[in-house]
N, C-alpha and C positions, 0 to 999 in steps of 0.2 A: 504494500500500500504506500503509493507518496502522496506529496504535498498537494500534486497536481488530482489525483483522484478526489480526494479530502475535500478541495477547493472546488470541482464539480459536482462531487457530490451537494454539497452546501448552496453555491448556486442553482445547482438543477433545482434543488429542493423548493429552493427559494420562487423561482422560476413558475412552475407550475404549480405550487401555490396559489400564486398570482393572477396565473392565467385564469384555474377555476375559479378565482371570485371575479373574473371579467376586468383587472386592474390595469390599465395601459403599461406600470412599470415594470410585466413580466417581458417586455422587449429590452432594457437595457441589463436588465438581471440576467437575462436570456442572453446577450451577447457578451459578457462575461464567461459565463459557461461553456457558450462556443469556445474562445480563445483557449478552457482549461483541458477539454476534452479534443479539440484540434491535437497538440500537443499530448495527450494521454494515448490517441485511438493510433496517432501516425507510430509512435514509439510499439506497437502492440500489433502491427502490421495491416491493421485495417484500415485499408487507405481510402476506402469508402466513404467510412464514418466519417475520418476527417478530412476528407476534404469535401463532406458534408457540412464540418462545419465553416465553411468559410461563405456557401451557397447561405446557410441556415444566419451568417453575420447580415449578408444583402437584404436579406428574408424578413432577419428581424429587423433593420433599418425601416423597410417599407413598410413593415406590419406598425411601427411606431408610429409613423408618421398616416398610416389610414386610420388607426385608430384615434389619433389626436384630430386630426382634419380633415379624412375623409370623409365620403356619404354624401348623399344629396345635397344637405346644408353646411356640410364642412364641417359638421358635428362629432363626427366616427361614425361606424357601423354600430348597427344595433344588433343585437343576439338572433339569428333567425335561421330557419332552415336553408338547407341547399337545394336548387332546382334540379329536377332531372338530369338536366343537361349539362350540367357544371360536374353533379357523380359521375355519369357516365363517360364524358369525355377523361377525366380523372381515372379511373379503373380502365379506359383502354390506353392509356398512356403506361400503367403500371407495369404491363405485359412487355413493350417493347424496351421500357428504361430498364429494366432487370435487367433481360437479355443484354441488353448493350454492356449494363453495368458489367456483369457477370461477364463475357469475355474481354471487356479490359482490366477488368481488376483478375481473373486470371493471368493474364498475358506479362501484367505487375509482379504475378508473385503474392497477389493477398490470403492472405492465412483463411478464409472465408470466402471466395469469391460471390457465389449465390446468397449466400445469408447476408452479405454485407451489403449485398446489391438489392435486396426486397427490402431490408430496411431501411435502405437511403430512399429507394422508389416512395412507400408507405410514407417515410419521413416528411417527404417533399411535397407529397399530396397535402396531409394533413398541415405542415404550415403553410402551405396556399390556402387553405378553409380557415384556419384560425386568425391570419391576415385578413379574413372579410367576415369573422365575425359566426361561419356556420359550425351548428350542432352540430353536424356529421366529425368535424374534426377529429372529436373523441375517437369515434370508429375506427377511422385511423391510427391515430395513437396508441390506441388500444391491440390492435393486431400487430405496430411495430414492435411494441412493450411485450407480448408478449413470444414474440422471439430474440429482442435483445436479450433478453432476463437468461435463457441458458445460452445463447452466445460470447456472453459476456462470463460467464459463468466457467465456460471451457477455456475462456482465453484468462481465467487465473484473477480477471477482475472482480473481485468477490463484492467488494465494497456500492463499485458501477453496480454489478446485479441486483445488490439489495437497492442502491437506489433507484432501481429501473422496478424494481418489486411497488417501490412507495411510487413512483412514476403511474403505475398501473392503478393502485388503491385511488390514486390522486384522479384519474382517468375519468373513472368509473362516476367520483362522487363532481367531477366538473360536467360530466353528461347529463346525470339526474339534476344538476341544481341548473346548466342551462335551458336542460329541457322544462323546468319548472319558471325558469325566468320568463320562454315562451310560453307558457301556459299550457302547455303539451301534459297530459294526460294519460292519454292512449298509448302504444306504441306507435312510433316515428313513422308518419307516412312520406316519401320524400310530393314534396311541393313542384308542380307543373312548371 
């Protein structure tokens, strides 16, 4: 365990924390954590991950600034579901960014090529939906989380895994409390 795990862990935490109570300041928490885990994932040969996080630093730059200014009225985005259209183009993306992933990060030498490549895919998704604000995010989240948690696990990062453990608890309870912000009820229909 080093400083740099310790210090991700801590921001991660901190991080999505924030995101589930809807707090604009999970983007600069957020890009703290990239920089700690950039530097953790590249050392550990997943070069996916981190050079996930450098995608994930733009990501959260943009996501800072839609949620301070974006939206109709410059307001931010408000908590809402995803269109059809917005899923779907998203899940057929996932298919070919794997595959991409996956024989460049073999050709690399990545300790993981597939596994590191569905969770950058999954990753990417899911902070584009969080960047505008939709409930599906979790979904996402949720399915990376639950492959980082033994990836991370085999690659000796025990401490990552538990925090990808609380990553997931944290998941789950930013789902039901945004789907409760929308007033959602039911199970999740996705929206036309």
């Amino acid at each position: 365990m080093s400083w740099t795990e310790i210090l991700g862990f801590v921001t991660g935490a901190a991080c999505v924390w924030l995101t589930v109570r809807a707090k604009v300041w999970n983007f600069p928490v957020g890009m703290a954590n990239n920089v700690f885990f950039l530097v953790l994932f590249a050392g550990t040969g997943l070069y996916a991950d981190a050079g996930l996080q450098v995608v994930f630093l733009a990501l959260a730059a943009h996501g800072w600034w839609q949620w301070l200014r974006g939206g109709e009225q410059r307001l931010g985005p408000e908590i809402r579901r995803a269109s059809g259209r917005e899923l779907i183009v998203l899940l057929l993306l996932l298919v070919p960014a794997t595959a991409l992933l996956t024989a460049l990060l073999a050709r690399t030498h990545g300790s993981a090529p597939f596994w590191d490549a569905l969770t950058t895919a999954l990753s990417l998704a899911a902070q584009w939906l969080l960047n505008a604000k939709r409930v599906e995010t979790w979904y996402f989240w949720i399915a990376a989380d639950l492959v980082y948690i033994p990836l991370y696990a085999a690659k000796g990062l025990y401490l990552t895994a538990v925090v990808y453990g609380l990553f997931l608890a944290m998941c789950v309870a930013g789902l039901r409390g945004w789907r409760r912000e929308i007033g959602a009820v039911a199970p999740l229909a996705v929206a036309a």
